[in-house]
N, C-alpha and C positions, 0 to 999 in steps of 0.2 A: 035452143037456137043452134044451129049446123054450125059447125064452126069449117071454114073452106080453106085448102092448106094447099098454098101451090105446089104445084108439081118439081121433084128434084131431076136433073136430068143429070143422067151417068158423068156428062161432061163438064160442068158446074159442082160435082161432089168432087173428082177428084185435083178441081181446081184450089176449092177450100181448101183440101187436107195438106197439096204444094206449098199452100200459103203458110199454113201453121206450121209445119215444118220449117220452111224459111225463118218463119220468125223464131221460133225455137232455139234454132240454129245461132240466130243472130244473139238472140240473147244468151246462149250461153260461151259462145265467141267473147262478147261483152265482158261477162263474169270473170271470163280465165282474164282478158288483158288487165283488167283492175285488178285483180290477185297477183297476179306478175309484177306489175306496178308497184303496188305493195308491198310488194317484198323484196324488190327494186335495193326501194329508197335505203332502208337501214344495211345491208349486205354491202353498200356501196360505201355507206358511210365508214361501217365495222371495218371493212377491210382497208381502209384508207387512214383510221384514227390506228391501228394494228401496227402499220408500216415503221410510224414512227420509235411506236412505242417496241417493237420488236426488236431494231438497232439500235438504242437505248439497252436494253436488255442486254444485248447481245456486243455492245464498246464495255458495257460495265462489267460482265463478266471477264473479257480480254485482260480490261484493265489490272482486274482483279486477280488472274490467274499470273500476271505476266508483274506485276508490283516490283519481285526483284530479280526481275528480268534486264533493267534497261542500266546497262556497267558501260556500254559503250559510246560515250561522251555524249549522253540523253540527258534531258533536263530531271529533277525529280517533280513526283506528280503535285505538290503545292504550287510549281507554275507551269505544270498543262492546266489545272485549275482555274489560273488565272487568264491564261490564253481564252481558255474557253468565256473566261466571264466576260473578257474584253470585246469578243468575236457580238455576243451576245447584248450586250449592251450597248453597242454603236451599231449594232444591225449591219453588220461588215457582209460584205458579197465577193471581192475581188482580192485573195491573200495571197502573199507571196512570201514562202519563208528560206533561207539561207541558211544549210546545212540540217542536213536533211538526218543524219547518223543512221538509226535501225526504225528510226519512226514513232518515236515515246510522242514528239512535241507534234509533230505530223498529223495526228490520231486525233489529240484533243481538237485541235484546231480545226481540223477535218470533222469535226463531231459537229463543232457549232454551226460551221458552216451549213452543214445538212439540215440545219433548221431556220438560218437566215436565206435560205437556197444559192450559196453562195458556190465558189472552187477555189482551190490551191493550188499553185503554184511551186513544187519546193524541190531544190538543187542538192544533189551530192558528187559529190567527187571519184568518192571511193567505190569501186565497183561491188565490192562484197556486202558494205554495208549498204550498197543502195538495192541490191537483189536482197539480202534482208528483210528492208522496209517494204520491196514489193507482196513480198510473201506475208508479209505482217496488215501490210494494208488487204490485202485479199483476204487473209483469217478475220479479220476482225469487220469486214463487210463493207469498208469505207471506199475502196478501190474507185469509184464511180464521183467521187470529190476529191479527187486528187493529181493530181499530174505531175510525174515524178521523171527528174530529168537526169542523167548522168552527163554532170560537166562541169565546167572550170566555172567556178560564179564569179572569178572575175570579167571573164568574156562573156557570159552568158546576160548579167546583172546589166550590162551597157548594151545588148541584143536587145532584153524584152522590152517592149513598146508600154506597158501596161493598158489604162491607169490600173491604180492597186490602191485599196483603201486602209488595208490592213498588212504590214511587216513585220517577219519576225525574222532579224540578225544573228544569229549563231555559229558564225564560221571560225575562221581564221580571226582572230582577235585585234592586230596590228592592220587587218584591213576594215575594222568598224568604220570610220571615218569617209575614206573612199567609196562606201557600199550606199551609205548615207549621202552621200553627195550628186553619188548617182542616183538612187531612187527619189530623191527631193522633188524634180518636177516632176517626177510618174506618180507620187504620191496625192491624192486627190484632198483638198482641204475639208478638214471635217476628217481626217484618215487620222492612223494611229502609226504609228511607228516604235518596235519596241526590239531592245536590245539585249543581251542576258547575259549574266556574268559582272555584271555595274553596279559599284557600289563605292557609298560616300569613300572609304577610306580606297578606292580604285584610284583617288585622284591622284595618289602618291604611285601607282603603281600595284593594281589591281591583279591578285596572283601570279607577280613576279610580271605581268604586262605590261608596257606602254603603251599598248591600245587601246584598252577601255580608258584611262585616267585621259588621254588624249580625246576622245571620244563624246566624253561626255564634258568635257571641259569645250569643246567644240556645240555641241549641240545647246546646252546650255546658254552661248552668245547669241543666241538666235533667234529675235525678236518675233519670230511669226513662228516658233514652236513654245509648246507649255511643257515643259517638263519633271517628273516628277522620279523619285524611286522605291523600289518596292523590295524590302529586302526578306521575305517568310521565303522564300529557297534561296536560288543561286544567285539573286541579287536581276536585279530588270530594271532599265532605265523605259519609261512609258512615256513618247513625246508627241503630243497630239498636235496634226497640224494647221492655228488658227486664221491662215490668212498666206495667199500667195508669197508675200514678202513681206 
């Protein structure tokens, strides 16, 4: 039997081979964007789980390098430690600390922050050790959770509006008290407040001070603060605050 095969005409051949093409095209348009996609997702991930773990790396090396570095009225590293755990454990965002020195206590605190996405706040006086702390918070990568003020924190302290969830007191010793009295209502309940240099036998008169023994003999009366102390370094009064009044 004849088998009958219609006719192809020039104009219909090279319609098909447009077509094949097109789709060709299309499909391998297709292929590259899911490849892309692909390799998208983890590149995004990688470089995002990096970030943290790179400043991480890069505080504990500082910390590490600079150990006996900090002579100039700095906390020792058993309470940036503890800064840190306290930052980390009440999930603090809003900190404000008081005396600022070259930036030991600055650092830590500024560390946890960068993981609760939180900022600082912190005051110095002195102009050399607060360019110091700037240069220190720029080496050690933190610069960007920090906000470093040159000035009188007694004027300053009764400026800032807050709120503030997290305090750390380290100034002038004979003004604990007044600093405290001032951040009371910027302090958001549920916040922390913590003081250094405070300890049980402070009450007699804490390194030759009357302002810590004052201080925590004050806070202590104070029915909508809990207060506790912690003495593995320089001594820390921790007053957390449960209730407006």
């Amino acid at each position: 039997m004849l088998a009958i095969i219609p006719e192809r005409t020039e104009g219909s051949s090279r319609a098909g081979i447009s077509i094949k093409r097109i789709a060709m095209k299309m499909k391998t348009f297709v292929k590259l964007a899911i490849f892309l996609l692909f390799l998208s997702v983890p590149v995004l991930n990688n470089t995002y789980g990096q970030t943290g773990d790179d400043l991480d790396r890069r505080v504990k090396k500082f910390l590490t390098e600079h150990s006996h570095y900090w002579f100039d009225m700095n906390i020792p590293a058993s309470d940036g430690q503890l800064l840190y755990d306290l930052i980390i454990k009440g999930n603090y965002k809003s900190a404000l600390e008081i005396g600022t020195s070259t930036g030991h206590s600055a650092i830590w605190i500024a560390w946890a922050l960068s993981k609760t996405g939180g900022k600082l706040i912190t005051i110095e006086i002195n102009e050399e050790r607060y360019r110091t702390a700037l240069e220190n918070f720029r080496e050690v990568g933190l610069s960007d959770y920090i906000d470093v003020r040159l000035a009188d924190a007694h004027k300053l302290v009764r400026e800032l509006k807050g709120p503030f969830d997290f305090v750390f007191s380290d100034a002038d010793k004979d003004w604990y008290k007044n600093y405290f009295i001032e951040l009371d209502p910027k302090l958001k309940v549920g916040g922390c407040f913590v003081t250094h240099n405070i300890t049980e036998r402070g009450r007699g008169g804490n390194r030759g001070y009357g302002g810590p023994a004052i201080y925590l003999e004050y806070v202590r009366s104070l029915d909508n603060y809990e207060t506790t102390l912690n003495s593995t370094g320089g001594g820390m009064a921790i007053s957390y605050k449960r209730s407006k009044k």
